[in-house]
C-alpha positions as CSV (number, residue, x, y, z in Angstrom):
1,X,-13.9,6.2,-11.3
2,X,-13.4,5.1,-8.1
3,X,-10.7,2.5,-7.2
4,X,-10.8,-0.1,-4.6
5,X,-7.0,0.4,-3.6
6,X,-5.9,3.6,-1.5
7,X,-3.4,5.7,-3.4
8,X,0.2,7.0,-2.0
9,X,-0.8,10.7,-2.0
10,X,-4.3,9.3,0.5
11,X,-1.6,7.8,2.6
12,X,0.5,10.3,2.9
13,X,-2.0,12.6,3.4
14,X,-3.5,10.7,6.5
15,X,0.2,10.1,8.0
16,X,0.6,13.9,8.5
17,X,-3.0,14.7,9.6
18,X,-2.1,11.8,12.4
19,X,1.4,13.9,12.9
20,X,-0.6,17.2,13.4
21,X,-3.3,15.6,15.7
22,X,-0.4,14.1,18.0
23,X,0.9,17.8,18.2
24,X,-2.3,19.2,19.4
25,X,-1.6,18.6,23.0
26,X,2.0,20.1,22.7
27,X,0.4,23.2,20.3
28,X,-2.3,24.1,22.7
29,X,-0.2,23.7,26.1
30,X,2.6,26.1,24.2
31,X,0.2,28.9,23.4
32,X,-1.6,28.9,26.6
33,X,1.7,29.7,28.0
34,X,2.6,32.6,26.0
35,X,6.1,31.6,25.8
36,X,7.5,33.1,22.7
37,X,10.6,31.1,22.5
38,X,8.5,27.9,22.8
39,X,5.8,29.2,20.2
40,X,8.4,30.4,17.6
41,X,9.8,26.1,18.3
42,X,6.5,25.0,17.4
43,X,6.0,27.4,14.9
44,X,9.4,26.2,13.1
45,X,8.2,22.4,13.7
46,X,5.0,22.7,12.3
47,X,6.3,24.9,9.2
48,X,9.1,21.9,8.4
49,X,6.1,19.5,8.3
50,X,4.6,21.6,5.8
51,X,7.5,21.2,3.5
52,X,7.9,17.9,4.1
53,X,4.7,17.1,3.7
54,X,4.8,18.7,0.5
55,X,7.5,17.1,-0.7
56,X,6.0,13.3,0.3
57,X,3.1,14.6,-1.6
58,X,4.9,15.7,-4.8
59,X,6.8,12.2,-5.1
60,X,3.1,10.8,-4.3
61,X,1.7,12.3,-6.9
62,X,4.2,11.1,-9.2
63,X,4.1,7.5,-8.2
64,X,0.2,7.6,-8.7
65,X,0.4,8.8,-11.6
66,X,2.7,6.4,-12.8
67,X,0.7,3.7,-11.4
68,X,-2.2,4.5,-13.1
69,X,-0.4,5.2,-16.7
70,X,1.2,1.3,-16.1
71,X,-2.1,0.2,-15.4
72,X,-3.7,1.8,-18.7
73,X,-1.0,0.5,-20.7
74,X,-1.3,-3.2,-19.3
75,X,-5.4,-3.1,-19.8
76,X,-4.6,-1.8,-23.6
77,X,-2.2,-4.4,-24.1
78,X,-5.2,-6.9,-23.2
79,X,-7.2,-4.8,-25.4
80,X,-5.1,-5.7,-28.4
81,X,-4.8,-9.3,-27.3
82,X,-8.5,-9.8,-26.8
83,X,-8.9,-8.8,-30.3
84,X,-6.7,-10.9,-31.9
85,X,-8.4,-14.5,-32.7
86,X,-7.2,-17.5,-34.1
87,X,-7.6,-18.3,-37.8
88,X,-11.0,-20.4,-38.5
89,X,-10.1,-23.4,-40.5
């Protein structure tokens, strides 16, 4: 079912593809070097963007999910009051 409104783990998702694309330059320029101090650097940068990219992705996760659970408990709640009807005198 898709869903007009972009969802936190989508977001957070395209914020660290834009991180990784802005390190491109620096990523190529440091291996065409073949300086091992400033390749082990990038090496350390890129692997703490992994975990906090998996971390913002964990807590994205969750907030979707709870999104969507608040959503399916609001629209059951109409449900039940759509199917409620007045007495007919």
């Amino acid at each position: 079912m898709p869903s007009d409104k972009i969802h936190c783990v989508e977001l957070v998702a395209l914020k660290a593809l834009a991180d990784l694309d802005q390190l491109e330059g620096s990523w190529q320029s440091s291996m065409e070097s073949s300086d091992p101090e400033g390749v082990a650097l990038l090496l350390r940068l890129l692997l703490a963007h992994m975990a906090s990219t998996s971390k913002r992705l964990l807590s994205a996760m969750v907030l979707d999910r709870l999104n969507i659970e608040e959503g399916a408990t609001a629209s059951k709640a109409a449900g039940h009051q759509g199917l409620q009807r007045p007495a007919e005198a």
